[in-house]
Backbone as numpy.savetxt, mean C-alpha at the origin, in Angstrom:
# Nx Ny Nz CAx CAy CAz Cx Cy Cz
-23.09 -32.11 25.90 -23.92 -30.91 25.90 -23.05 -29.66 25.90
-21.99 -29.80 26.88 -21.06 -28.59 26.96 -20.60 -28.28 25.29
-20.11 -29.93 24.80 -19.18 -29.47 24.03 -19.96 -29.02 22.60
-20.99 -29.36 22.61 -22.41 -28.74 21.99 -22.71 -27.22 21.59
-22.79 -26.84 23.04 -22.82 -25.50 23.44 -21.78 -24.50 22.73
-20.36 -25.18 23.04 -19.61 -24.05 22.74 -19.00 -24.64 21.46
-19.40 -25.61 20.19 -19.65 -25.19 19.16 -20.25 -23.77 18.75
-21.64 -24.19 19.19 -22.58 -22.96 18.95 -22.13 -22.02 18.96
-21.35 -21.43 20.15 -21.12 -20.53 20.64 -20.19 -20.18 19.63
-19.28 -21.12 19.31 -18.17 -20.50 18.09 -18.46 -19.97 17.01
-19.53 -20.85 16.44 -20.15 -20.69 15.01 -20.53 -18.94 14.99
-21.47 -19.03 16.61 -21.84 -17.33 16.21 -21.20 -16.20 16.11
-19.49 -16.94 16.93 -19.00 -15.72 17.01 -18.10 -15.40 15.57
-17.88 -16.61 14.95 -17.78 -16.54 13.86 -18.86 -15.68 12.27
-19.88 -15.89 12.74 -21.11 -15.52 12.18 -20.72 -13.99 12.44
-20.72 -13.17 13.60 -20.37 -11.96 13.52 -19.18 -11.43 13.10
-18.21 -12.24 12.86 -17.02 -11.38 12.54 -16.93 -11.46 10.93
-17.86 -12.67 10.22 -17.99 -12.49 8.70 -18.71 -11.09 8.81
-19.74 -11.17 9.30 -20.69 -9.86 8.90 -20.05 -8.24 9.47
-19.16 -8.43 10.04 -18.37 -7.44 10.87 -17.22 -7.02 9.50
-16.61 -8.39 8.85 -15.63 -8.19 7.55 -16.67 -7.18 6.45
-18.32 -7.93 6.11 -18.65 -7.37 5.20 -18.97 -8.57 4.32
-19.71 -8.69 3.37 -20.07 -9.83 2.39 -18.56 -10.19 2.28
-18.39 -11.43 1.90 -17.50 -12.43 1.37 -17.02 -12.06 -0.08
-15.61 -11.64 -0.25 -15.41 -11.16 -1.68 -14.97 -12.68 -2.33
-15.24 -11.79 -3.63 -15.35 -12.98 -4.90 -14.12 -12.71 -5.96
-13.29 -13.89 -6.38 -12.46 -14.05 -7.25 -13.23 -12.98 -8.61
-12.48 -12.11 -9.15 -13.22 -11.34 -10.47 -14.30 -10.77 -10.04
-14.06 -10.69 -9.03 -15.25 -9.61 -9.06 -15.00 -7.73 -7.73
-14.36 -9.03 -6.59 -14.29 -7.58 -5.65 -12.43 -7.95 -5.90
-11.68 -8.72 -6.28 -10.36 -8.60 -6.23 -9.99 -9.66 -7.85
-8.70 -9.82 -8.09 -7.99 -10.71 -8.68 -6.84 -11.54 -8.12
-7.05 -13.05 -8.62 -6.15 -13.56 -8.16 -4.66 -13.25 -9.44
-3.28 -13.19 -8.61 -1.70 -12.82 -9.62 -1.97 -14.29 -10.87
-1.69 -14.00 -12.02 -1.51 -15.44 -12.75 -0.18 -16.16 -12.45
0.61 -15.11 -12.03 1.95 -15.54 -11.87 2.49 -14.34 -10.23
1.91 -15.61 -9.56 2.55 -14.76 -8.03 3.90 -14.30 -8.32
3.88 -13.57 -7.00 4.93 -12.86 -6.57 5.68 -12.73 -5.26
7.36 -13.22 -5.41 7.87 -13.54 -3.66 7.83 -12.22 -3.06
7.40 -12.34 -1.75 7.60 -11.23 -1.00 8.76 -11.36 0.01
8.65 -9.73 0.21 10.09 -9.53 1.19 9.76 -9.33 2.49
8.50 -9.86 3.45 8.13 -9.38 4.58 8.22 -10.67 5.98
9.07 -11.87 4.90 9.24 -13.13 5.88 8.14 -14.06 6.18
7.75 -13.35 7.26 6.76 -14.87 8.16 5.55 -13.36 8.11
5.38 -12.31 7.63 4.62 -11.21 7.31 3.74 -11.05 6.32
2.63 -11.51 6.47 1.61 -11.06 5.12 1.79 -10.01 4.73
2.60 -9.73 3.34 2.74 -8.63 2.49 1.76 -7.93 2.03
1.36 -6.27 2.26 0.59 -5.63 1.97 1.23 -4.52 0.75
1.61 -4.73 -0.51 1.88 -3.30 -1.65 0.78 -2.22 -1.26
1.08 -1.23 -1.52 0.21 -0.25 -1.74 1.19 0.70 -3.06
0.70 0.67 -4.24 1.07 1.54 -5.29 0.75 2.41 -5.28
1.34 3.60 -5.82 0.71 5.19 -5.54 1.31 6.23 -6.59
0.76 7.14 -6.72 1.49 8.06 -6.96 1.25 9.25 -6.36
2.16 10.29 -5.64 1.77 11.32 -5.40 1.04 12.43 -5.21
1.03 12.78 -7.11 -0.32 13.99 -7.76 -1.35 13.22 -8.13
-1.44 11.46 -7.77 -2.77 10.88 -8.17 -4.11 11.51 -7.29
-4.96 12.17 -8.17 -6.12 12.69 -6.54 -7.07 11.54 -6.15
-6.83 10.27 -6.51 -7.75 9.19 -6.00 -6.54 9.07 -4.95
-5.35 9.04 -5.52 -4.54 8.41 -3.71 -4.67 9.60 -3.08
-5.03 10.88 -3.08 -4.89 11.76 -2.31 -6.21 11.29 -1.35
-7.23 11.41 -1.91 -8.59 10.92 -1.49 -8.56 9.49 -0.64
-7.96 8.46 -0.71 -7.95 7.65 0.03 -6.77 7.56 1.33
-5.84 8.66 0.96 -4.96 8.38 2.35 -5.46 8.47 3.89
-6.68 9.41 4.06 -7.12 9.31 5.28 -7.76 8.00 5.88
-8.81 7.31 5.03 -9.08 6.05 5.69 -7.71 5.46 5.24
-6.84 5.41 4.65 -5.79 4.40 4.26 -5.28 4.20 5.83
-5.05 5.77 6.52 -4.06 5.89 7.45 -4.84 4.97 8.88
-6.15 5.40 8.18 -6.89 4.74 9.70 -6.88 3.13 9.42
-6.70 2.35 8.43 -6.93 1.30 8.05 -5.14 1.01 8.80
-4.63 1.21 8.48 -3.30 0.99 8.81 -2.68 0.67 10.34
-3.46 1.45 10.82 -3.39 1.66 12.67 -3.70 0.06 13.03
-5.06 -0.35 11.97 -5.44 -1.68 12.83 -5.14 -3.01 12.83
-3.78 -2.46 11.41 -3.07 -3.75 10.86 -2.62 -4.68 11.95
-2.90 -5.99 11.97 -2.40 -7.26 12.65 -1.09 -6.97 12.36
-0.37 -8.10 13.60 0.94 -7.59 13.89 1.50 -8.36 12.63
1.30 -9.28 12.19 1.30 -10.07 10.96 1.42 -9.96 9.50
1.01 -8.82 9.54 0.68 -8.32 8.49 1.61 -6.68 8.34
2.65 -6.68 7.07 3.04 -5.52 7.06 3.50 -4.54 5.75
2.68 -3.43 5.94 2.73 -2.88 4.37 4.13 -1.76 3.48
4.07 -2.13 2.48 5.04 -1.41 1.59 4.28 -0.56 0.60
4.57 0.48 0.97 4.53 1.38 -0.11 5.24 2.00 -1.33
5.31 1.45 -2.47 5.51 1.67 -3.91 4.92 2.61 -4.55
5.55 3.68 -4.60 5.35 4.83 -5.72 5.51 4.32 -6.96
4.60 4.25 -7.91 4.68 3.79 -9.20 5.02 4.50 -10.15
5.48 4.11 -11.35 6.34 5.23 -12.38 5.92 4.15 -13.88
5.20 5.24 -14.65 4.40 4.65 -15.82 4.16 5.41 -16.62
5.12 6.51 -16.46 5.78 7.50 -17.00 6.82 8.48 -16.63
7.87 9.15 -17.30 8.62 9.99 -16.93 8.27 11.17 -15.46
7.23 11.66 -15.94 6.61 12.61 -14.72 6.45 12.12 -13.85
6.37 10.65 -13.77 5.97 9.98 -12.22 7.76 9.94 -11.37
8.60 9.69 -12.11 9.61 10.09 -11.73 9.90 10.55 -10.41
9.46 11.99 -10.66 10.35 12.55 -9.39 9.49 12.43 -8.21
7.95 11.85 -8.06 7.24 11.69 -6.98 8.17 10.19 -6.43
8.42 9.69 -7.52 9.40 8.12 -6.63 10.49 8.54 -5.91
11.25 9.61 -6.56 12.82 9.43 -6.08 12.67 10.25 -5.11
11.35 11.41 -5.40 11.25 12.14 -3.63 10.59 11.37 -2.19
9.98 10.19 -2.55 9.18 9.26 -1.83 10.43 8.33 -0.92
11.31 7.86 -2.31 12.52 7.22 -1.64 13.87 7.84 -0.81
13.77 9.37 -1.57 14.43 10.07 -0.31 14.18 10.72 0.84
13.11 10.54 1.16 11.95 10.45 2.61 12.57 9.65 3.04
12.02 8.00 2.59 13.01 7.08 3.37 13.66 7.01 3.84
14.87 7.03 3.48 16.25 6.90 3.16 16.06 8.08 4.18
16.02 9.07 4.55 16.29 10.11 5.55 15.10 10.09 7.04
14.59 9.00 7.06 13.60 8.71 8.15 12.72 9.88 8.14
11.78 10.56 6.87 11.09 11.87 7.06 10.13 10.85 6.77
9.49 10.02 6.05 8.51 9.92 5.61 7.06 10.18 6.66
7.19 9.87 8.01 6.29 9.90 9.63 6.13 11.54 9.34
6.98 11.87 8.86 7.16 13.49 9.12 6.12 14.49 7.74
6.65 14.11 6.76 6.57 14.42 5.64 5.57 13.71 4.36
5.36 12.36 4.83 4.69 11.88 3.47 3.77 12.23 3.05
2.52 12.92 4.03 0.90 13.52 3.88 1.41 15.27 3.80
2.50 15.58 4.23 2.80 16.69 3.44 2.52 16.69 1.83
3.34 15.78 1.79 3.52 15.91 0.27 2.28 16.03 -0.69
1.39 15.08 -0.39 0.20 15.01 -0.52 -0.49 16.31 -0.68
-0.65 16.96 0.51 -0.99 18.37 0.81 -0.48 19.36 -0.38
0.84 19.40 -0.25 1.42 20.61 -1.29 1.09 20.03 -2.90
1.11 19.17 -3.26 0.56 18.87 -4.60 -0.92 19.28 -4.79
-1.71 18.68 -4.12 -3.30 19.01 -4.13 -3.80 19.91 -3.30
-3.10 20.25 -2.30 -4.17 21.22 -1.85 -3.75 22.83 -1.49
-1.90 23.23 -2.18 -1.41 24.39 -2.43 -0.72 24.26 -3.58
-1.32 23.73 -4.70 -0.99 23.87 -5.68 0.46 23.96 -5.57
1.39 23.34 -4.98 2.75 23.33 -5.17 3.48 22.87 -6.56
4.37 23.04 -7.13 5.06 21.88 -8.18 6.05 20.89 -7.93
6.23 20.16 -6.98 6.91 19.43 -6.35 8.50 18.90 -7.08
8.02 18.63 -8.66 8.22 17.95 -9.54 9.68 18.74 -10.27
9.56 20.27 -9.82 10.46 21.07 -9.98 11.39 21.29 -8.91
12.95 20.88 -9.12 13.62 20.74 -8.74 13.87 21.83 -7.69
13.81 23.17 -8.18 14.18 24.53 -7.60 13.00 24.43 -6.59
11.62 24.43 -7.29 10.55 24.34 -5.92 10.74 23.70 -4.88
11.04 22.08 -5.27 11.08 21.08 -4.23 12.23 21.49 -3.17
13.59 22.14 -3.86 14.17 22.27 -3.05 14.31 23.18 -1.73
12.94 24.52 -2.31 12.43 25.30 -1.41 11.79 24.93 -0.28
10.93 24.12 -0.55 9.85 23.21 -0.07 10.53 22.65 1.08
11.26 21.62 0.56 12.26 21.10 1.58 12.74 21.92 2.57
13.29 22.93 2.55 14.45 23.78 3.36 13.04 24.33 4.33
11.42 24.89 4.07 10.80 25.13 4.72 9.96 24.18 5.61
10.38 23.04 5.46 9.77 21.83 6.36 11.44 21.62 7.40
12.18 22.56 6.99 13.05 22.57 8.60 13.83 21.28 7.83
14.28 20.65 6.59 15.15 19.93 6.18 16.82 20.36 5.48
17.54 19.40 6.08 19.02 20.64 5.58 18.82 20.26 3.76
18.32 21.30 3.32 18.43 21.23 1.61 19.87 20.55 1.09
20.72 20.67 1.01 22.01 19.77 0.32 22.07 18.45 1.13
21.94 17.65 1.94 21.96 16.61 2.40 20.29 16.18 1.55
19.41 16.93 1.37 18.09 16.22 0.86 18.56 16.30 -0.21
19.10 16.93 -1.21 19.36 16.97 -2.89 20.36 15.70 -2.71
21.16 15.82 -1.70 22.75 14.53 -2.32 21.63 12.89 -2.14
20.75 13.23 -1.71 19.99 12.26 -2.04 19.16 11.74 -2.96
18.39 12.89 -2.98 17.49 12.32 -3.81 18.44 12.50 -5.23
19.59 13.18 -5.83 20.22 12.63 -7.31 20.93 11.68 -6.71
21.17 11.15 -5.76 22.18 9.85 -5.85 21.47 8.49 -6.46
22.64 7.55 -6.80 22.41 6.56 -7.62 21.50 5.58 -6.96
21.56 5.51 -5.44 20.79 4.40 -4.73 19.15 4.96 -4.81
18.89 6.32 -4.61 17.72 6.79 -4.94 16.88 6.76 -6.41
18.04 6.71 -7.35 17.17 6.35 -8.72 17.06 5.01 -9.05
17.98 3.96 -8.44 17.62 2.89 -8.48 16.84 2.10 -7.95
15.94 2.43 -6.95 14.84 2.32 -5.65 13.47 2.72 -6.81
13.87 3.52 -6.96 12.91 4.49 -8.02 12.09 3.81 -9.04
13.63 3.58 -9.78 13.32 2.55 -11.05 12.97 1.19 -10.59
13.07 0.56 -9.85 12.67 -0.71 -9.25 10.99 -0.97 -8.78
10.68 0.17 -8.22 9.32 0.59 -7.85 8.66 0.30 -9.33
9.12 1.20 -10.18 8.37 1.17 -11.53 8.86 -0.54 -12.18
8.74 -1.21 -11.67 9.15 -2.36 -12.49 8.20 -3.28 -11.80
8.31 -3.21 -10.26 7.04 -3.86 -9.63 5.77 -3.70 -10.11
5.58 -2.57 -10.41 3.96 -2.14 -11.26 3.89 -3.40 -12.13
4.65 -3.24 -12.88 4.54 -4.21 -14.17 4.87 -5.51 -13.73
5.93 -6.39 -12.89 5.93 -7.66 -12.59 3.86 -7.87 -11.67
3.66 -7.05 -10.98 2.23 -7.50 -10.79 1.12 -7.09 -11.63
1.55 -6.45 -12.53 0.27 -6.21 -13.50 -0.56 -5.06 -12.66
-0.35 -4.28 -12.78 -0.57 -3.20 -12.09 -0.58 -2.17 -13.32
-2.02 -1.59 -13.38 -1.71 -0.76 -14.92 -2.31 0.70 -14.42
-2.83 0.77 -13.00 -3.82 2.43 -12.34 -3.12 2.26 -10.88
-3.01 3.57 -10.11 -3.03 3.98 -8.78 -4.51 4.73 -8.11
-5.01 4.25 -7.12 -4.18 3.49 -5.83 -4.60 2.14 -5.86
-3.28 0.88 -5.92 -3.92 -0.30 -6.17 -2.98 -1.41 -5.01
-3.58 -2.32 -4.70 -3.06 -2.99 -3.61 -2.72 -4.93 -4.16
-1.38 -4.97 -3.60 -1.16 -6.55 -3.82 -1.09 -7.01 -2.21
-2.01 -8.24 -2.52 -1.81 -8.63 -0.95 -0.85 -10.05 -0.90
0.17 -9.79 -0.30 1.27 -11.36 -0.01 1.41 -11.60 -1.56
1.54 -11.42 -2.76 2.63 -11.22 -3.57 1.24 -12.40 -4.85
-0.29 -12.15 -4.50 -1.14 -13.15 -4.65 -2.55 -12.47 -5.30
-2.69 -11.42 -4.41 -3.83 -10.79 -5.11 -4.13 -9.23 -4.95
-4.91 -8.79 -5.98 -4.82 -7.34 -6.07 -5.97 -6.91 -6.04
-6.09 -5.41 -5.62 -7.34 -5.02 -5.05 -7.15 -3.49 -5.52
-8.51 -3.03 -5.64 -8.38 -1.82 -6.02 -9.69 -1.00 -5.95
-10.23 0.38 -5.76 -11.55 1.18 -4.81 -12.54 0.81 -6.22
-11.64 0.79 -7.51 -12.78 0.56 -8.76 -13.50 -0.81 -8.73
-12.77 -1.91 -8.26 -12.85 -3.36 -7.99 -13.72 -3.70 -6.85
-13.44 -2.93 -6.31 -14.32 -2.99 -4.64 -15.51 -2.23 -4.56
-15.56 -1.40 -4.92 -16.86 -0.26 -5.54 -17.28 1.08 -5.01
-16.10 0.91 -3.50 -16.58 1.70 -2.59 -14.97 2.07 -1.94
-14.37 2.93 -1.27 -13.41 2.97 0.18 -13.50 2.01 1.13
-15.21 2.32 1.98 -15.62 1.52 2.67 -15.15 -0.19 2.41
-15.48 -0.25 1.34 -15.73 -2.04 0.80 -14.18 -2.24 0.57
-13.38 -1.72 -0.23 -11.94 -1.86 -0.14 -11.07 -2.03 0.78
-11.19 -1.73 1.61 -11.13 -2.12 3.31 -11.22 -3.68 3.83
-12.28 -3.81 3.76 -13.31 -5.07 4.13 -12.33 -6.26 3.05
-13.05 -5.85 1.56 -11.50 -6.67 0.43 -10.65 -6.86 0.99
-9.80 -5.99 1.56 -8.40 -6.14 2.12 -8.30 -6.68 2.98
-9.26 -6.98 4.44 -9.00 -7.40 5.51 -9.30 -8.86 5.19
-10.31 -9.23 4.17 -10.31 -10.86 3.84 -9.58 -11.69 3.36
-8.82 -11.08 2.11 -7.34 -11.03 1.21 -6.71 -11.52 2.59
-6.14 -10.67 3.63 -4.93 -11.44 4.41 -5.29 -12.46 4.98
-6.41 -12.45 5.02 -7.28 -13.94 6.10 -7.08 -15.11 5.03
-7.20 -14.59 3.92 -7.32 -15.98 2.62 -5.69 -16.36 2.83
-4.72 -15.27 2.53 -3.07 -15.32 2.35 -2.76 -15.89 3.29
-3.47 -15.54 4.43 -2.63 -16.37 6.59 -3.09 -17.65 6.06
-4.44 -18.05 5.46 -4.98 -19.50 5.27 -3.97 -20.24 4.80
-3.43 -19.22 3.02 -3.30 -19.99 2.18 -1.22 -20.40 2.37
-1.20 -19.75 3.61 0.11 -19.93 4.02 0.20 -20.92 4.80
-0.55 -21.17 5.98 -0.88 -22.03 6.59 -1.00 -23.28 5.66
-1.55 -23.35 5.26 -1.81 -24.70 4.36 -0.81 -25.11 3.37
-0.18 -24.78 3.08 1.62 -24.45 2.08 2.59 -25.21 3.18
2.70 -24.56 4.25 3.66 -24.95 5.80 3.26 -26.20 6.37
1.69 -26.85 5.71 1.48 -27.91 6.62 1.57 -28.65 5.77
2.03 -28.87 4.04 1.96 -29.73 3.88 3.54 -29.79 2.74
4.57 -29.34 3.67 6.04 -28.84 3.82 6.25 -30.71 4.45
């Protein structure tokens, strides 16, 4: 009877946390499965991509729930962000993204950036601007330039833009989850629902890892 009971009891609590995720997404329809996965670099970490570009105003538009979505990430689970380059102009939003990095600003600076593209009409993209820009966010300007032209910064850069294309990635803002499936707000239909996509994606990837390891 007990052990009866707390079946039940599981099933429901299970029952609420589907309906808590949101309907059950569907292969082709709220995501895609990779035809040809992809290894990730996050270990024993369900890999989260997030592709972007800068002056994209759909990623501008989604960074606020992005940021709140992010807070509630399982410890398990950990995301990379890829500035994508799918053209020349996307360029200098990568190599300024990767010299954030590379100088521990990004906590500091990345929703800046955001800001001065869309919402003070900045030109980021111009060297002389950016370098203004910089020096007024309290950054030593020649230590940020020996970066962002150095060789490790354009090669970060160019690498980003190559991931687009090893996952088939052809629009920003678009998401690979564990190197397996991709998700995106047009695919999902909504912010809200893209979310929900995403939080099932790692539940499928923890599964579909789990089940890989057990039969190792």
């Amino acid at each position: 009877m007990f052990t009866r009971a707390l079946a039940f009891f599981a099933a429901a609590v299970m029952s609420l946390s589907a309906a808590a995720a949101g309907p059950e997404v569907f292969e082709g329809h709220d995501y895609a499965r990779l035809k040809n996965p992809q290894p990730v670099s996050t270990g024993n970490q369900v890999e989260v991509l997030e592709f972007f570009w800068y002056r994209c105003p759909h990623c501008f538009q989604l960074e606020p729930a992005l940021n709140t979505w992010l807070k509630k990430l399982p410890k398990d689970v950990k995301i990379r962000r890829v500035p994508a380059v799918f053209r020349d102009d996307w360029m200098p939003g990568a190599k300024l993204y990767y010299t954030l990095e590379q100088m521990n600003l990004l906590n500091k600076l990345h929703n800046k950036v955001f800001d001065a593209y869309h919402m003070e009409n900045i030109n980021l993209n111009d060297p002389n601007v950016l370098g203004d820009w910089i020096a007024k966010q309290g950054v030593d300007r020649n230590k940020f330039e020996a970066v962002y032209q150095s060789f490790s910064t354009q090669s970060k850069a160019a690498q980003g833009g190559r991931l687009a294309t090893s996952y088939a990635i052809t629009g920003v803002p678009a998401f690979v989850i564990d190197g397996k499936f991709t998700a995106t707000v047009s695919m999902a239909g909504s912010q809200a629902r893209l979310f929900e996509v995403l939080d099932q994606l790692i539940v499928k990837a923890r599964a579909e890892r789990r089940a890989t390891a057990g039969n190792l």
